[in-house]
Backbone as a printed PyTorch tensor [residue, N CA C, xyz], in Angstrom:
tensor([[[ 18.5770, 197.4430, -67.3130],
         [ 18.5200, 197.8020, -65.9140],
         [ 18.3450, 199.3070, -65.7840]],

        [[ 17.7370, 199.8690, -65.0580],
         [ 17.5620, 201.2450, -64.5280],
         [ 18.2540, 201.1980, -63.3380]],

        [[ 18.8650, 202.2600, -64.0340],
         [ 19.7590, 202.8420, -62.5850],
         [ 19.4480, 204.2980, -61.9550]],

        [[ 19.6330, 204.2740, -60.6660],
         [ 19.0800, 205.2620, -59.7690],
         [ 19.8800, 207.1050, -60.1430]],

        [[ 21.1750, 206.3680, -60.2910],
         [ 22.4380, 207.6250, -60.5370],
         [ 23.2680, 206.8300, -61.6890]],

        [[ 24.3510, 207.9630, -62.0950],
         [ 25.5640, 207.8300, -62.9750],
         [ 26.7510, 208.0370, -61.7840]],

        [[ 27.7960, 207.5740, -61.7040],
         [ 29.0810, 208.3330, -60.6450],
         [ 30.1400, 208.1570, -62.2020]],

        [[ 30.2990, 209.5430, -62.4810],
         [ 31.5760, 209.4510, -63.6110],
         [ 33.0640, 209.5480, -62.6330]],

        [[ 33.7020, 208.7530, -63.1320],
         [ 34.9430, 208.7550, -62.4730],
         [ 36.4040, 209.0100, -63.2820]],

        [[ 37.0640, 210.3250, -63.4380],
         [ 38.2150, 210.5550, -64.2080],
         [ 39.3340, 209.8860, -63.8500]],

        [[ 39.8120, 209.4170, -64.0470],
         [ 41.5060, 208.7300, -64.0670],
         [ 42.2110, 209.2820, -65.3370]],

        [[ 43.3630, 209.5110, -64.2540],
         [ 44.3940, 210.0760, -64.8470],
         [ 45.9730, 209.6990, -63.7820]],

        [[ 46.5320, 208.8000, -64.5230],
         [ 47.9470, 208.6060, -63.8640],
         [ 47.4890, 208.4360, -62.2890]],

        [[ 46.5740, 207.0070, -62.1330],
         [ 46.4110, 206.5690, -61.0610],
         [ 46.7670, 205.2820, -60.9480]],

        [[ 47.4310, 204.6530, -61.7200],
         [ 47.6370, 203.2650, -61.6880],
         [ 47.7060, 202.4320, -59.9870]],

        [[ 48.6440, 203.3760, -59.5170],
         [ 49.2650, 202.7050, -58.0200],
         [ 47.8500, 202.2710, -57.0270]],

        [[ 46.3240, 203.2320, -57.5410],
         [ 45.6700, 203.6190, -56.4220],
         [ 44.2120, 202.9200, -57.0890]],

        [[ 44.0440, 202.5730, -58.2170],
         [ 43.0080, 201.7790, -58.5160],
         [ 42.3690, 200.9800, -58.0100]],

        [[ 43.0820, 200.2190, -57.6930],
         [ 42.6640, 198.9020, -57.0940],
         [ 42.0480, 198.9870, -55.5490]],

        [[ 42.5900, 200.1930, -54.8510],
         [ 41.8010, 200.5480, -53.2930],
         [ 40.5640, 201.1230, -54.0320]],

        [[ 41.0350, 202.1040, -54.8780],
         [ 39.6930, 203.3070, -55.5810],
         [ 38.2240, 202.4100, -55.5480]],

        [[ 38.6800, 201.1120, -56.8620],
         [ 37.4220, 200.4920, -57.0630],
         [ 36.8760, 199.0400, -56.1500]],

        [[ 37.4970, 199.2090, -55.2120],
         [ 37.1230, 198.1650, -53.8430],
         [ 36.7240, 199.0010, -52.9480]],

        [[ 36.6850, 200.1140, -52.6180],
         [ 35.8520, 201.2850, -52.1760],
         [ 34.5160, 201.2730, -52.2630]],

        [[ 34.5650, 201.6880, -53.9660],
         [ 33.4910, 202.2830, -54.6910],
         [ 32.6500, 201.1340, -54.8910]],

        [[ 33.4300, 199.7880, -55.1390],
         [ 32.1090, 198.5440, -55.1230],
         [ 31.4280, 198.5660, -53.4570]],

        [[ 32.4290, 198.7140, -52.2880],
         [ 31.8100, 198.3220, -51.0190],
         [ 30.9900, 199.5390, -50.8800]],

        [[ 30.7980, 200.7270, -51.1420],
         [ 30.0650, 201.9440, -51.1120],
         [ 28.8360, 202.0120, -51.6950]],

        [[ 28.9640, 201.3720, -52.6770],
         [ 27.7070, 201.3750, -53.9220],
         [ 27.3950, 199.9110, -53.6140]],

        [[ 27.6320, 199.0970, -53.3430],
         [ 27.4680, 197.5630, -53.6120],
         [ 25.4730, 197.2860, -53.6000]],

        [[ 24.5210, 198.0440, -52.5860],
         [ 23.3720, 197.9430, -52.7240],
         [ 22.7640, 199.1530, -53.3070]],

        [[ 23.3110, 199.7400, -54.4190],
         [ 22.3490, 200.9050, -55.4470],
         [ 22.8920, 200.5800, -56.7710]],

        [[ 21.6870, 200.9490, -57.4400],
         [ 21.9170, 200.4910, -58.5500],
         [ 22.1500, 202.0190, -59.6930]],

        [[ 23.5510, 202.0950, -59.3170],
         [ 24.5030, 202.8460, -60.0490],
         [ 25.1810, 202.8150, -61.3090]],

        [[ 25.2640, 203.4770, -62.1520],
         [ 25.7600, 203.2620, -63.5600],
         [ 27.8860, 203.8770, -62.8630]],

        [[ 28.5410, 203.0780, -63.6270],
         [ 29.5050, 204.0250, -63.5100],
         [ 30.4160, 204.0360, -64.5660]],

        [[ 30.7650, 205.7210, -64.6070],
         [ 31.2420, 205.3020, -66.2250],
         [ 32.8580, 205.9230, -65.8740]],

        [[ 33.9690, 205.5790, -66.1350],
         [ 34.7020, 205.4790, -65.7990],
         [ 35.6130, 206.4650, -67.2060]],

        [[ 36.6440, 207.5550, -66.9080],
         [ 37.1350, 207.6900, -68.1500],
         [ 38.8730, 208.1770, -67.7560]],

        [[ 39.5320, 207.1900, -68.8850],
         [ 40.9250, 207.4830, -68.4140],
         [ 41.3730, 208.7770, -69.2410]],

        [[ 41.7700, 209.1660, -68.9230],
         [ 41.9620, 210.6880, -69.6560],
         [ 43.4760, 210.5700, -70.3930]],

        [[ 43.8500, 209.7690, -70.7810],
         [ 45.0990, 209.8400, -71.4480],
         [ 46.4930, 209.0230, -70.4420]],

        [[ 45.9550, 208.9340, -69.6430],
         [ 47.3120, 208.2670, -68.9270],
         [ 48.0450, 207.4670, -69.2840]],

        [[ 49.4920, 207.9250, -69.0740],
         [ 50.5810, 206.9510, -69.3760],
         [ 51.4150, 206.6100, -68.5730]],

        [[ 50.8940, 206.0430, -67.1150],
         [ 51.6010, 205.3510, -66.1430],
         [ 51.0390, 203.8820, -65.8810]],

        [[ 50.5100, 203.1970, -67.2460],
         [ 49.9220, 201.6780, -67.1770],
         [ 48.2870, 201.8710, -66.3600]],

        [[ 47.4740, 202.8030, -66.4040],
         [ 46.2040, 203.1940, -65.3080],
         [ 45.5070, 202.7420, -66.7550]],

        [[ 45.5280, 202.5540, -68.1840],
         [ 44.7740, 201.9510, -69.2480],
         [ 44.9920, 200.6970, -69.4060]],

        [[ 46.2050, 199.8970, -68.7440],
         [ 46.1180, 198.7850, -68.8860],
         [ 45.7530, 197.9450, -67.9250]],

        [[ 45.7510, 198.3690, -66.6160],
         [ 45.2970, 198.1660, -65.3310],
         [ 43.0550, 198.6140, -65.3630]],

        [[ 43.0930, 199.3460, -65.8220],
         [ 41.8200, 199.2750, -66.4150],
         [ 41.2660, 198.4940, -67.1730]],

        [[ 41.9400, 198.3180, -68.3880],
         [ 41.5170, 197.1500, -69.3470],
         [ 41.5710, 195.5360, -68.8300]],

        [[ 42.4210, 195.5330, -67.8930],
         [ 42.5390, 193.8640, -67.2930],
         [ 41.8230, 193.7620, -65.9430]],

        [[ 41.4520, 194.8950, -65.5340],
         [ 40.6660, 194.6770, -64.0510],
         [ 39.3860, 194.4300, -63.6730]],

        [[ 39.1760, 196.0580, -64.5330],
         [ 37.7180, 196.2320, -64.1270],
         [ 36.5340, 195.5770, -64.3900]],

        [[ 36.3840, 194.8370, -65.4750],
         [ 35.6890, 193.4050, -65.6610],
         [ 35.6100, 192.6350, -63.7400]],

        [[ 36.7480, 193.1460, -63.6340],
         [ 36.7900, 191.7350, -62.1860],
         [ 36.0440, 192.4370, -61.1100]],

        [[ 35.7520, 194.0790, -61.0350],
         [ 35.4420, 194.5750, -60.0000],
         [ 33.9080, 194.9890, -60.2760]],

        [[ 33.2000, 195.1600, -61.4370],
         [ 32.0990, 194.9680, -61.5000],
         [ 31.2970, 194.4230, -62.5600]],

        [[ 30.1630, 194.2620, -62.8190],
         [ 29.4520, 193.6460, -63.7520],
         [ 29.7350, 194.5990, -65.2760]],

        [[ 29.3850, 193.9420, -66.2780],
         [ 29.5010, 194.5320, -67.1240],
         [ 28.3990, 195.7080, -67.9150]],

        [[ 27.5300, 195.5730, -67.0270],
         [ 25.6010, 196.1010, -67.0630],
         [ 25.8810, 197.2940, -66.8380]],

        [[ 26.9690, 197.4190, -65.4050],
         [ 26.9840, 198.4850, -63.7850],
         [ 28.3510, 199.7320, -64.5500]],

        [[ 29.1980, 199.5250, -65.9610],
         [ 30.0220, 200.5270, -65.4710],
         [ 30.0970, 200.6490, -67.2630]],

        [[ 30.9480, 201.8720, -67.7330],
         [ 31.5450, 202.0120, -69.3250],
         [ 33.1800, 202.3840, -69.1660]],

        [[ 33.3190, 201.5940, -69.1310],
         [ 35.1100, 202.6760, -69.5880],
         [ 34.8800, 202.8100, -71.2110]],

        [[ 35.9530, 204.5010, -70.7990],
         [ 36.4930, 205.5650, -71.6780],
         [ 37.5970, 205.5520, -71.8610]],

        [[ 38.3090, 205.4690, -72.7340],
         [ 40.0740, 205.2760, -72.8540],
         [ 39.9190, 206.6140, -73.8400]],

        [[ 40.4030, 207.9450, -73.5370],
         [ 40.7460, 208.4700, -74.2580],
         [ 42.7820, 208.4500, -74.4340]],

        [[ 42.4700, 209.1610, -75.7720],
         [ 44.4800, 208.8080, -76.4160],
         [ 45.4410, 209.7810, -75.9210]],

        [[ 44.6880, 211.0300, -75.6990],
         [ 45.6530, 212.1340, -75.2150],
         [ 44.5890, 212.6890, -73.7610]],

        [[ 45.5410, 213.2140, -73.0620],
         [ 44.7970, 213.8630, -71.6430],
         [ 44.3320, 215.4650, -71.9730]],

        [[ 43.1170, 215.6050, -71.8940],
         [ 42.5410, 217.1100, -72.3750],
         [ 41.9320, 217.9880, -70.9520]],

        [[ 43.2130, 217.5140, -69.8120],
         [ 42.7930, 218.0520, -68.4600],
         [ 43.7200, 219.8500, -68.9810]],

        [[ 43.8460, 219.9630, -68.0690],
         [ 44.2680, 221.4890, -67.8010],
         [ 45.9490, 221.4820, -67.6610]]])
């Protein structure tokens, strides 16, 4: 598939807010054909395991990449 754009999306210790985040971002994007690559930056408030069991459900597997990095290399 060719996609029009990339939207990279950082997470970090968002667990609580995911689930509005990517029911948003599907109703926002739902007619472009967007890559989205998703990267958890180390979080350790369950936002990698809430990633790993969700996001399959919120979009195709074509449309996004998660990134699980092990440690957070924000600021």
């Amino acid at each position: 598939m060719k996609y029009v754009a990339s939207l990279v999306i950082p997470i970090y210790n968002e667990a609580s807010t995911l689930d509005n985040l990517f029911n948003k971002l599907k109703k926002t994007f739902c007619d472009n054909d967007i890559k989205f690559i998703i990267i958890n930056d180390g979080s350790n408030d369950g936002s990698k395991d809430w990633l790993q069991n969700n996001i399959k459900k919120k979009f195709t597997e074509n449309n996004y990449e998660l990134i699980n990095l092990d440690k957070n290399y924000g600021k």
